[in-house]
C-alpha positions in Angstrom: 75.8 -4.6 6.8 76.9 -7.1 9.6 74.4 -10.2 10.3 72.7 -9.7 13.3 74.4 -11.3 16.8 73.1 -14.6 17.8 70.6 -15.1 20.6 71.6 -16.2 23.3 69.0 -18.7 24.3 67.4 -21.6 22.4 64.0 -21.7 20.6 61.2 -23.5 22.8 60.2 -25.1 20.1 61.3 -26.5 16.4 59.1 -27.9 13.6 59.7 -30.7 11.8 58.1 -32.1 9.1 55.2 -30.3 10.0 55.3 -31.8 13.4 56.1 -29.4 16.6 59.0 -30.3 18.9 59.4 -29.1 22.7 62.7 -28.1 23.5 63.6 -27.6 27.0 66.7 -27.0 29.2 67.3 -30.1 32.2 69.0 -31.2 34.9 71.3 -34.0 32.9 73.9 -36.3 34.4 77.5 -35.5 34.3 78.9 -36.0 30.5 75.1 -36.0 28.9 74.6 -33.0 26.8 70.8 -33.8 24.8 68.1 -36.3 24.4 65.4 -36.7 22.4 62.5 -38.2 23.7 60.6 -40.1 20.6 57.0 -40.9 22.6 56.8 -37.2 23.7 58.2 -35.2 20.6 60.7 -33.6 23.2 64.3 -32.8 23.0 66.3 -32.4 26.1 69.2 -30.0 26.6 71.5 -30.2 29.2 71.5 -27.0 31.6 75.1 -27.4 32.1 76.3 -26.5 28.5 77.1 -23.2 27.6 74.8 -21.7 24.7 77.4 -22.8 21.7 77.2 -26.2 22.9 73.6 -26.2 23.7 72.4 -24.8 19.7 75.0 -27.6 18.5 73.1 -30.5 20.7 69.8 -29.1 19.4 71.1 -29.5 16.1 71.8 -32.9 16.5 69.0 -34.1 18.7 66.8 -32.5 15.7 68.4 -35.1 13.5 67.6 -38.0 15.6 63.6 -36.2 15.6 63.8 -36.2 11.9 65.0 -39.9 11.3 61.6 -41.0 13.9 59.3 -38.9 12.3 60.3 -39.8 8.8 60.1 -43.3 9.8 63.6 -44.0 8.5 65.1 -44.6 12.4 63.0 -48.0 12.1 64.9 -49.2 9.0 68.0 -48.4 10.8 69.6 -51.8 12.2 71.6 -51.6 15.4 74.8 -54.2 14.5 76.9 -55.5 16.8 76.8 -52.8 19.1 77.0 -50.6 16.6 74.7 -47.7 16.6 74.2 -46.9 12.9 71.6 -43.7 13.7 74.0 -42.5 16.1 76.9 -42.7 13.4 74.9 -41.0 9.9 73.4 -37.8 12.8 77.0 -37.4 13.5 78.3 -37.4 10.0 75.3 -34.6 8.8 75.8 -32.5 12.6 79.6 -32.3 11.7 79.3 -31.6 7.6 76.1 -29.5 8.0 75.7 -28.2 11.6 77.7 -24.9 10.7 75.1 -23.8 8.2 71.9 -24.0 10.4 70.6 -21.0 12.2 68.5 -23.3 15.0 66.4 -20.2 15.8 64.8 -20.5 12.2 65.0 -24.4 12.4 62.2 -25.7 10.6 62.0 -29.1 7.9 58.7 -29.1 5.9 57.3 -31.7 3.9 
C-alpha cells in the first residue's frame, strides 16, 4: 500500500508545545520566503513559493517558534554578527526536515 499523496496546501495552524501557531500565506518581498512573528504566535509564508518550498519554510519557521516558546532563543547570544539561532534552525531543518509531515506538525510537552 502506497502512502497517501501530499496536500497540496499548508495547515492553518501548528501546535507547539501546547501553544497554537497561525500560519498564513503573504505578500513577502522579493528573496523572503517565511517569518515568524514572536509577539503574535504567527508564522508567515511567502505567496510566491511553490508548495515544496512553502512546507520546507514552515518547517523551519516552526523551529524558530519552538526556540521562543521554550525560552531557549533568549539564551542564544547574537556574536559578531553572527546569528547563532539562525545557524542551529538550519542545521535541524537540513538533518531533520525530510522526516516531518508539517500537516501532522505538532511538539507537546
Amino acid at each position: 500500500m502506497s502512502a497517501p499523496p501530499k496536500k497540496k496546501t499548508l495547515p492553518t495552524k501548528i501546535n507547539i508545545f501546547g501553544r497554537d501557531i497561525l500560519v498564513r500565506r503573504e505578500e513577502m518581498k522579493e528573496g523572503e520566503f517565511g517569518e515568524y512573528e514572536q509577539h503574535k504566535y504567527l508564522i508567515k509564508i511567502s505567496k510566491r513559493s511553490d508548495i515544496n518550498e512553502a512546507r520546507q519554510t514552515l518547517f523551519h519557521e516552526a523551529i524558530h517558534a519552538a526556540l521562543h516558546i521554550s525560552g531557549l532563543s533568549m539564551v542564544l547570544p547574537d556574536n559578531d554578527g553572527i546569528d547563532l539561532e539562525e545557524a542551529i534552525v538550519v542545521c535541524l531543518e537540513n538533518a531533520f526536515g525530510h522526516l516531518i509531515d508539517v500537516d501532522k506538525f505538532k511538539l507537546d510537552k
